[in-house]
C-alpha positions, 0 to 999 in steps of 0.5 A: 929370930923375929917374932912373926904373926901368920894370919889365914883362914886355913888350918893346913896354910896356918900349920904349914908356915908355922913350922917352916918359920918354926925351923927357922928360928922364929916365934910364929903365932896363928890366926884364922880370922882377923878379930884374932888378928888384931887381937894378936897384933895389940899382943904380942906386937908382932915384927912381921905379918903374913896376911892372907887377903881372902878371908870369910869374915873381914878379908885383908886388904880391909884388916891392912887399911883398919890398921893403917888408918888407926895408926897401927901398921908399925910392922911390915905385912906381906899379903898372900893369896892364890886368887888376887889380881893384880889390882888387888895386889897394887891396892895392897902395896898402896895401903902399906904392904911390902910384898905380895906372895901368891899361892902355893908360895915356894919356900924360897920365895917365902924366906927370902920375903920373911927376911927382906920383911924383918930386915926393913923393920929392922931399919924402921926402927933403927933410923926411928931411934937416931938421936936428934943432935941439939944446936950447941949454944955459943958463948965467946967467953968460954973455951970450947971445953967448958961450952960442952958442959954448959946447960943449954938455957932458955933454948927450945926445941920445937918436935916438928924439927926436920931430921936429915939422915946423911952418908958420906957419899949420898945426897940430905935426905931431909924429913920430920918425926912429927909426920905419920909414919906412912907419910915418913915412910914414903918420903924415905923410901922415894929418896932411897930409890931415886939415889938407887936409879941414879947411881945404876942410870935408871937400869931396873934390873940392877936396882932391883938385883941391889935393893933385893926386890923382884922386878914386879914389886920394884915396878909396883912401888917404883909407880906407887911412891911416884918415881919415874926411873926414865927421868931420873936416869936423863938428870943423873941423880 
């Protein structure tokens, strides 16, 4: 269950996603315009947003840049609109969206968007929350048991200290908590996608089938992190 903010200037739209999300087990709250958007973004903090991009007052790849220059795009936001072009939705992924819904949006493609957005919030917040192991003091003198219990005196840890996440069958993955979180974002999606083309030979259709992205989305964020599948897949990362 995830609490989920639906944010569109038309009743019947706003209504219809709500009790299908309702259906499904989520807390879902509606805005028409985004003063009630951001009103409901500081909240109820919302898991995920559905943002309709052509709105009468502020539309929302305008409402999507606010929150991210004001550091407040912290949930994942799937964009929706039935007249946007493609640019609009490049600029959109750009500015932080993680999907691009166009209208009338089917319910499969609407759940499997909601999921695929809980989910990596979900993994935003859980790598976010990964202690930072602190260096253990040597001291000759004393067993390694009495070492563990030792107060780590005079010892400074400085917050900009790069954290590396790393699995037993994957490259370092090196960044630091003290970027903004757009800019840690990027770095950790690039590093997840180049081992993804590496390990498929820089195949898209398996990338895509194993990341769980359409191949139209891949391709749009595969171009806006700056990942080049083709070389990737020559030097075999």
């Amino acid at each position: 269950m995830a609490n989920i903010l639906v944010v569109d200037d038309e009743m019947g739209i706003r209504e219809l996603l709500s009790e299908i999300l309702g259906d499904e087990g989520h807390v879902v709250a509606t805005a028409e315009n985004a003063q009630q958007a951001r009103e409901l973004r500081a909240a109820a903090k919302p898991d995920l947003v559905l943002l309709d991009i052509w709105m009468p007052d502020t539309d929302g790849v305008t409402l999507l840049k606010e929150w991210q220059r004001d550091g407040l795009l912290t949930m994942p936001v799937i964009m929706m609109s039935g007249h946007a072009t493609i640019d609009t939705a490049v600029e959109a992924t750009r500015i932080g969206a993680l999907n691009f819904l166009e209208k009338p949006i089917s319910l499969q493609k609407l759940l499997k968007a909601v999921q695929q957005g809980i989910s990596r919030g979900q993994e935003v917040t859980r790598v976010a929350s990964i202690p930072v192991r602190a260096p253990i003091a040597h001291n000759d003198t004393h067993s390694s048991a009495d070492r563990s219990h030792q107060p780590l005196a005079g010892i400074s840890y400085p917050t900009s200290a790069p954290v590396s996440l790393m699995s037993a069958d994957t490259q370092f993955f090196t960044t630091s908590f003290e970027l903004p979180l757009r800019e840690a974002r990027d770095a950790f999606e690039r590093a997840y996608f180049e081992h993804h083309l590496g390990q498929e030979g820089g195949s898209m259709t398996r990338v895509a089938e194993k990341t769980g992205l359409e191949r139209t989305h891949l391709y749009r964020k595969l171009k806006q992190l700056g990942v080049e599948p083709g070389k990737i897949a020559k030097k075999g990362l």
